[in-house]
N, C-alpha and C positions, 0 to 999 in steps of 0.2 A: 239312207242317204246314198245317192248314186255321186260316188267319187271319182270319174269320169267328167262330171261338170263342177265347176266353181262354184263352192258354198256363197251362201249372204255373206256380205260383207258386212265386217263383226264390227258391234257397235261398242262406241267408247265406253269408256270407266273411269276417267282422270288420273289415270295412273301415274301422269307427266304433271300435274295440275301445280303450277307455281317454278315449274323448273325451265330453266333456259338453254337452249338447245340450237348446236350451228352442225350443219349440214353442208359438204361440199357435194360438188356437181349434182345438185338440186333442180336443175330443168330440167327442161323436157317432158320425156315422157315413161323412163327407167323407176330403178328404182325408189332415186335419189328423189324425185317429186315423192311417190308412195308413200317413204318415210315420212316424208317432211310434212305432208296432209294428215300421216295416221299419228304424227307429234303434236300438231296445231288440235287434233282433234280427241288428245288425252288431256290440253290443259295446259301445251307450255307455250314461251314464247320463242321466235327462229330468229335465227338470222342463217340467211341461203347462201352459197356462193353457188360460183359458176365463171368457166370461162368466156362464155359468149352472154353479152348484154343483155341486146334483144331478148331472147329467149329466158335470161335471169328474171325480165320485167315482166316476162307472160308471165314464168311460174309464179310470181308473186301475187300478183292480179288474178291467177287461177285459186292460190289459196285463198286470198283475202275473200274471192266470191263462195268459195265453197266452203269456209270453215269460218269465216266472220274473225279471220286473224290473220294481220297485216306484216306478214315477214321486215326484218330489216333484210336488205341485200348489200352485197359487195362482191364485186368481181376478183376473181382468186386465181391463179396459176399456180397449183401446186409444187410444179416443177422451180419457181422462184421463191426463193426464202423472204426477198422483201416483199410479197405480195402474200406468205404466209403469216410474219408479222404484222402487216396492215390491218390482215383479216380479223388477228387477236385482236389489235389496240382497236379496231372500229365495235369489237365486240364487250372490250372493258369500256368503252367512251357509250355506248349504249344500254347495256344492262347487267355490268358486272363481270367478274366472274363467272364463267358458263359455268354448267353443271353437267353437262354432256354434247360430245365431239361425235357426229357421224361421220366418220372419212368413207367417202363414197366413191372421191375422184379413182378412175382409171383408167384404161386405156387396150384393148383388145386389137384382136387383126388375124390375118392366116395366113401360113407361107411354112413349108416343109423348110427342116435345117439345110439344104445343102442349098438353096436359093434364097436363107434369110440373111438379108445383111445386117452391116453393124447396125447401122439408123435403126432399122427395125426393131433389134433387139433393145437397143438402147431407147429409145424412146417410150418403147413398153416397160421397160425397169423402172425408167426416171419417172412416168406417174404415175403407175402402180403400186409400185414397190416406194423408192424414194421418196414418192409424193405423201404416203402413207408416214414411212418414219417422220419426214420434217415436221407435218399436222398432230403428230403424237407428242414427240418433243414439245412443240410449241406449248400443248395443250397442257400435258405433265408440268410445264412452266406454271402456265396460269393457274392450274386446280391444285398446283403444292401449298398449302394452306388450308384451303377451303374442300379437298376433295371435287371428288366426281367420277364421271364415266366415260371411256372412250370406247366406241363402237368401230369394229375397221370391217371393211365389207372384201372379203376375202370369194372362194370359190374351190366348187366339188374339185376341181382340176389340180390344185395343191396335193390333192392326191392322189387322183387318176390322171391317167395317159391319156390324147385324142391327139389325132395327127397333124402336124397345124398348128398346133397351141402349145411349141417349147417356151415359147418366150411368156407367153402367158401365164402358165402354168408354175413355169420357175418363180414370177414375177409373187402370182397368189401364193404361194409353199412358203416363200419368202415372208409375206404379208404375217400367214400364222406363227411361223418361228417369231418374229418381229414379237405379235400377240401375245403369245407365250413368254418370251422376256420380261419385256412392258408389265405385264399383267403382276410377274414378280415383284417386278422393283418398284412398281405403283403400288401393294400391297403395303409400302413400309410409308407411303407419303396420304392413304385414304384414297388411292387410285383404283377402280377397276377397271380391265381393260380385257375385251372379246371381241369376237368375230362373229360371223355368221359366214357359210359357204353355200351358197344355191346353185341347186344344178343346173337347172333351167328357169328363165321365168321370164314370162311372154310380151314384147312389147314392141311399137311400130320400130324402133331403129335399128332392132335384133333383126326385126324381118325385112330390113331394108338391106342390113349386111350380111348376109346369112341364105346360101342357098337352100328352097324350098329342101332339096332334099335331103341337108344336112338338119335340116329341123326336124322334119319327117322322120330321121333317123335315132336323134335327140331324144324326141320323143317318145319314139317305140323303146326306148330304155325306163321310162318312168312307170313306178308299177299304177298310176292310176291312170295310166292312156291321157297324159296331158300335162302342159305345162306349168307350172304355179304362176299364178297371178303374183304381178308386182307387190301389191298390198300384204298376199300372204307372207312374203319375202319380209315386207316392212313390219308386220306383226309382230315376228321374232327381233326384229331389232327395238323394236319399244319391250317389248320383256327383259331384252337385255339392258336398254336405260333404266327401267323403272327398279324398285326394292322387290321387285317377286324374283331377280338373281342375286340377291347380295353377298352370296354367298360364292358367287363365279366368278373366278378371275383366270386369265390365262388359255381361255377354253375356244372352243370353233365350234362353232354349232351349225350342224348341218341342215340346210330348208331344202328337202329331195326329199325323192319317191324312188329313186334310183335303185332297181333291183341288181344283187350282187353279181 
């Protein structure tokens, strides 16, 4: 197998088959769709959020075409605690008690410390960071009884350095410690709670915000000369929903090729 190119795209197993599953910032074309197609297509059912509508109503209309499974949607602001409670009650008024929380929302950007302002910093905390605690809380709410799983989408940068991404970086560091708590204190209510960190993984809005040659550079960091596909990304987080971790809590799991 030349690892250099993108394997097949791996085929389901029901791993998810009966379980209910919400996803935040689910459009588009990141990871947050990936998951949410490699969810619908192990067997469960969604409900997507997202902050922009429109685009809430493609991804839905993209799954329902491509996987024969009709998301419920609702529009979410992580950064707002009533629009993170809404998301729950629309989610118990629809199918229950979820079973598993992808927190997906966050929020990137580039600016060396000595020209990044407060705004900047702050608005990358509040939905990366912040937005991750409220959705965890919320969720540790709803599953104390019933259990379940929360998946937070963290990154390599939590642990490495790149020029650019203080804010970022502190924001995902943040995210894992968060994970590592959670993942404790879910332990005593039938919570598990993980991460995933990706170093790179390739898509139109990355390449929209992202100069050629900081990808180019990105890049030449990965030991298979390439980016990981979204899907690969979303792979590892259905291992982390499904019983092949039951035994993982607390943990970040790395989706890189990132040579040392």
């Amino acid at each position: 197998m030349n690892l250099s190119n993108p394997p097949p795209y791996t085929q389901s197993h029901n791993l998810l088959e009966g379980r209910k599953v919400i996803i935040t910032a689910a459009a588009g074309t990141g990871i947050g769709f990936a998951v949410a197609k490699r969810c619908a297509e192990e067997g469960a059912a969604l409900l997507i959020s997202d902050i922009h509508e429109r685009r809430l109503q493609d991804a839905a209309e993209r799954l329902a075409s491509e996987t024969g499974v009709a998301p419920v949607t609702c529009l979410c602001n992580v950064t707002d605690q009533q629009d993170v409670d809404e998301l729950f009650s629309s989610a118990q008024d629809t199918f229950g008690a979820p079973d598993v929380i992808i927190n997906n929302a966050g929020l990137g950007g580039t600016a060396n410390l000595v020209e990044m302002t407060d705004e900047a910093w702050l608005s990358v905390l509040d939905i990366t960071l912040n937005g991750t605690f409220r959705m965890t809380r919320a969720a540790m709410q709803a599953m104390t009884g019933t259990g379940g799983v929360i998946i937070n989408n963290a990154s390599v940068l939590g642990w490495r350095a790149q020029k650019g991404q203080a804010h970022y970086a502190a924001a995902k560091a943040g995210v894992m410690a968060l994970t590592r708590c959670a993942g404790l204190e879910g332990a005593e209510l039938g919570i598990r709670v993980n991460a995933v960190a990706p170093s790179l993984a390739m898509h139109p809005f990355l390449e929209k915000v992202t100069t050629p040659e900081l990808l180019e550079q990105l890049t030449a960091k990965e030991a298979y000369g390439r980016a990981a596909e979204v899907w690969e990304v979303a792979n590892v987080m259905v291992f982390l929903a499904s019983e092949y971790s039951s035994y993982m809590t607390g943990e970040t799991v790395a989706v890189s090729s990132q040579q040392a």
